[in-house]
C-alpha positions in Angstrom: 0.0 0.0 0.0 2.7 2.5 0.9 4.5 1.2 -2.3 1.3 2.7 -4.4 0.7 6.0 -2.6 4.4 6.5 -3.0 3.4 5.8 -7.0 0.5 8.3 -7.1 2.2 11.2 -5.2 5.4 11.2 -7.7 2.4 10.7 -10.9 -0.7 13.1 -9.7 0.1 16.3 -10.8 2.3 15.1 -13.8 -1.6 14.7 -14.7 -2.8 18.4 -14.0 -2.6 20.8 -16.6 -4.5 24.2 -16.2 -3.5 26.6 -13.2 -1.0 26.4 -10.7 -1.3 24.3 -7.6 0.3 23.2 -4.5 0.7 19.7 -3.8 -1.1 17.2 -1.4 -0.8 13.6 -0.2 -4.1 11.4 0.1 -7.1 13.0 1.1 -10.5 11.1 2.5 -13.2 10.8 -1.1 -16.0 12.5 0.8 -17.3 15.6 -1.8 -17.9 19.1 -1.4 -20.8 21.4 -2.6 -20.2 23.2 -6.1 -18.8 26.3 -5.6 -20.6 28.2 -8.1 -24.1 29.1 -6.7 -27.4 29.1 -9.1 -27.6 31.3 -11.6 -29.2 34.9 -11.2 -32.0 35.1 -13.9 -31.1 39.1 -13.7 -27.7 37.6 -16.2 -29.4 36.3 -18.8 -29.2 38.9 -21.1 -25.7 39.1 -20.5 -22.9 38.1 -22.3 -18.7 38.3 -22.6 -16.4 38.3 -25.3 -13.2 36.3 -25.1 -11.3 39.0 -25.7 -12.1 40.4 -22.2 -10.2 38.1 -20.7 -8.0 36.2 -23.0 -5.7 38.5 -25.3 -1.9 39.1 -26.5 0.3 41.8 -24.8 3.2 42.0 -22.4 1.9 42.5 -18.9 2.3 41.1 -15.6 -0.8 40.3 -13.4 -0.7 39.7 -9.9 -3.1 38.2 -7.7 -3.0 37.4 -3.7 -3.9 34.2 -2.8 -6.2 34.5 0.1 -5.8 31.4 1.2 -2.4 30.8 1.2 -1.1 34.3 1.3 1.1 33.8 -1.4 1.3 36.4 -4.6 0.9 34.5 -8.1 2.2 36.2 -11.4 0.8 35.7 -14.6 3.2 36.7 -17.3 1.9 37.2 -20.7 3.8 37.6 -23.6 3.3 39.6 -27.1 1.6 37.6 -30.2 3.9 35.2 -32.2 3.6 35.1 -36.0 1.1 32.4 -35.7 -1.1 34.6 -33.3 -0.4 32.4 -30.4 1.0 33.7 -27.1 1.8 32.4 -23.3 1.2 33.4 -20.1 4.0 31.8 -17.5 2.5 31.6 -14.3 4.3 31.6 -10.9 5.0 32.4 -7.2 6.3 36.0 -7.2 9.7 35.5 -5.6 10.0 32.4 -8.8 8.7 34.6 -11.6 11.6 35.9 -13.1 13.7 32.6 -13.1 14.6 30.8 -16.1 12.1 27.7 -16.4 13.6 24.3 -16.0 12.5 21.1 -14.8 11.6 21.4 -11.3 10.8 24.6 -10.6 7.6 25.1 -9.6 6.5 27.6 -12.9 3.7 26.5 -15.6 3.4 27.9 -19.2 0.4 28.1 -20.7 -0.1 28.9 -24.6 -3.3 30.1 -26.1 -4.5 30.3 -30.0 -6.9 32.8 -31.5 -9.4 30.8 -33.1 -11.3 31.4 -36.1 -14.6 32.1 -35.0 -13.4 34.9 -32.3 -12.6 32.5 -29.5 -9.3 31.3 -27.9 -8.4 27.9 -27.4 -5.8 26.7 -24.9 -2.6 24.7 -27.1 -0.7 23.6 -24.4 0.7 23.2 -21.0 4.0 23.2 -19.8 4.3 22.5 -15.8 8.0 22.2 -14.8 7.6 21.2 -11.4 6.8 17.7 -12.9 8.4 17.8 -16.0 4.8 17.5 -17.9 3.5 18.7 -21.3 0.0 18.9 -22.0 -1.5 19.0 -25.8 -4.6 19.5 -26.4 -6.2 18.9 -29.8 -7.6 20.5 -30.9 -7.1 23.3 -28.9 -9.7 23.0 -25.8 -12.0 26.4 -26.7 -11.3 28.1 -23.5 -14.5 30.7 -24.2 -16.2 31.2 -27.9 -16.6 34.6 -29.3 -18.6 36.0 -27.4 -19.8 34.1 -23.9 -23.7 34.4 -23.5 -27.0 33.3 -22.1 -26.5 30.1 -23.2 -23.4 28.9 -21.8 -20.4 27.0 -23.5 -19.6 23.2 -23.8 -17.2 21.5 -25.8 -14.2 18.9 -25.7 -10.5 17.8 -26.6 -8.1 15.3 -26.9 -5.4 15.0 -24.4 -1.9 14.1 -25.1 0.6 13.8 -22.0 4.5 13.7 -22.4 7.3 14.8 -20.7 8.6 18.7 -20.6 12.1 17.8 -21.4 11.4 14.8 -23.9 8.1 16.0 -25.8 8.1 13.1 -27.9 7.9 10.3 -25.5 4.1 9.6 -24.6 3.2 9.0 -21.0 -1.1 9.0 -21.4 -3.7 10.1 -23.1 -7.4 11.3 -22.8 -10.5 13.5 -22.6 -11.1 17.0 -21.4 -14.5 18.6 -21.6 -15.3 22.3 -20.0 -18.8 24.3 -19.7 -19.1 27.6 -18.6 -22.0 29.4 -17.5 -22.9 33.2 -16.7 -24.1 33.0 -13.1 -24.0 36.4 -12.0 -24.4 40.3 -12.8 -23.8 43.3 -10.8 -23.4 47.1 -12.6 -23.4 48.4 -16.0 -20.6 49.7 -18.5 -17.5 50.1 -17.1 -18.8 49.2 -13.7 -19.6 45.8 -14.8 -18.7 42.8 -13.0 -19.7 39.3 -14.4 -19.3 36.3 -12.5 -18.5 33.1 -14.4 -18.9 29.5 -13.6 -15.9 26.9 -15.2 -16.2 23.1 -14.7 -13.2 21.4 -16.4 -12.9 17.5 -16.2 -10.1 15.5 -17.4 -9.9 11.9 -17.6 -6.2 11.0 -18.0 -5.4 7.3 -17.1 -4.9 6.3 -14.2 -6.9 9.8 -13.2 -9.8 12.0 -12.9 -9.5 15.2 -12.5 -12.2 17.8 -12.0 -11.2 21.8 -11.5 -14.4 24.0 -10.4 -13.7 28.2 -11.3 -15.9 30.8 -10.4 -14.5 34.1 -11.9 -15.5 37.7 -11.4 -14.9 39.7 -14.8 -14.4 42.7 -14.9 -14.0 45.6 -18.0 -10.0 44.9 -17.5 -10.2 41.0 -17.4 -10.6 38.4 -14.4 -10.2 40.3 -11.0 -11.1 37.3 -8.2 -11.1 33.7 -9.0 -11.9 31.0 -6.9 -10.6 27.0 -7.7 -10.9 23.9 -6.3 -9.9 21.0 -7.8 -9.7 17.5 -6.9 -8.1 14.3 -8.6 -8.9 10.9 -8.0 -7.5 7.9 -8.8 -10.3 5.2 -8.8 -11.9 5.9 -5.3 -9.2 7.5 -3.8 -9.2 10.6 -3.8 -5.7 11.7 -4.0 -5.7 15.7 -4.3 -8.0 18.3 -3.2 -7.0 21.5 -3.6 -8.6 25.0 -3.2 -6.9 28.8 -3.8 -9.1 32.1 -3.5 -7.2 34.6 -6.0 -7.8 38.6 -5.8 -5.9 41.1 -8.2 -3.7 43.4 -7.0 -3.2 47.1 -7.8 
């Protein structure tokens, strides 16, 4: 039994791939309530276009974790020639370092899509020397976000960060989003968004809950949970309350 834990401890997060998180050993399988609360039939007639919270353009955003205490960075880079760019994502005092296998930094690269949307490519998490493809490209938000919500789904391809080539698992990721809540108007508009991603990558399950305030200048508090479970073991569960600093 210890021989196994020991197994799934070095392998769980090598099977995570969308925000930053801390690391756990093996948690009871008991489940929580959703985060994200009914939706406020005053949103309806809402909507959000991906380009509110997903576009090219160096910048630095910071964001206290609550919960933890700890400042996260989220670097974000110019467009390339193919339109795609990456946001690197990091404790503060790590940001700046060069990324290498095991340091705990994450690079995420988006696509512009066709229609208006943006799709997430890939992620690179150094702290476990994973790479995560998706294909195609898992539509992060469409156009324009509205009453009706979002679904769709990917393939997933996991290798390693320093040896792309060599094939560790593969799987399915599928993500809805939902418009839960509205509060102001114009510039003084703040949307609250549900996110429910789930990724089955043998041997695991993974399910990541986000519910995101939006604001004119992109996502301003996010709170995540998200647990992974191998089988009925539960063997992460992890939960981080993000606000964005001045």
């Amino acid at each position: 039994m210890h021989t196994l834990l020991r197994r799934l401890r070095r392998n769980r997060l090598a099977l995570l791939m969308a925000l930053p998180m801390a690391a756990s050993g093996l948690v009871g399988g008991c489940s929580s309530p959703p985060l994200a609360p009914s939706a406020d039939p005053d949103a309806i007639s809402v909507s959000v276009p991906a380009k509110q919270i997903y576009f090219p353009g160096k910048r630095d955003k910071r964001y206290l974790d609550t919960k933890s205490q700890k400042t996260q960075v989220r670097r974000f880079t110019d467009a390339a020639a193919d339109g795609s760019w990456t946001m690197t994502s990091g404790d503060a005092k790590l940001i700046d370092s060069t990324p290498e296998v095991g340091l705990a930094l994450q690079v995420l690269t988006f696509v512009p899509l066709e229609d208006g949307g943006v799709g997430l490519r890939a992620v690179i998490d150094y702290s476990e020397n994973a790479l995560t493809t998706y294909t195609p490209p898992l539509v992060l938000m469409p156009n324009t976000l509205g009453p009706g919500g979002w679904t769709t789904q990917s393939d997933v391809r996991l290798t390693y960060a320093n040896n792309p080539d060599e094939e560790r698992s593969t799987g399915k990721a599928s993500l809805e989003l939902k418009i839960i809540k509205a509060a102001g108007t114009g510039k003084d508009q703040l949307v609250t968004i549900s996110s429910l991603l789930k990724i089955s990558l043998s041997p695991a399950n993974v399910t990541e809950e986000e519910v995101r305030d939006v604001g004119p200048e992109g996502i301003v508090r996010e709170h995540e949970r998200r647990v992974v479970k191998v089988g009925f073991l539960t063997i992460e569960r992890v939960e981080h309350l993000f606000e964005l600093q001045p």
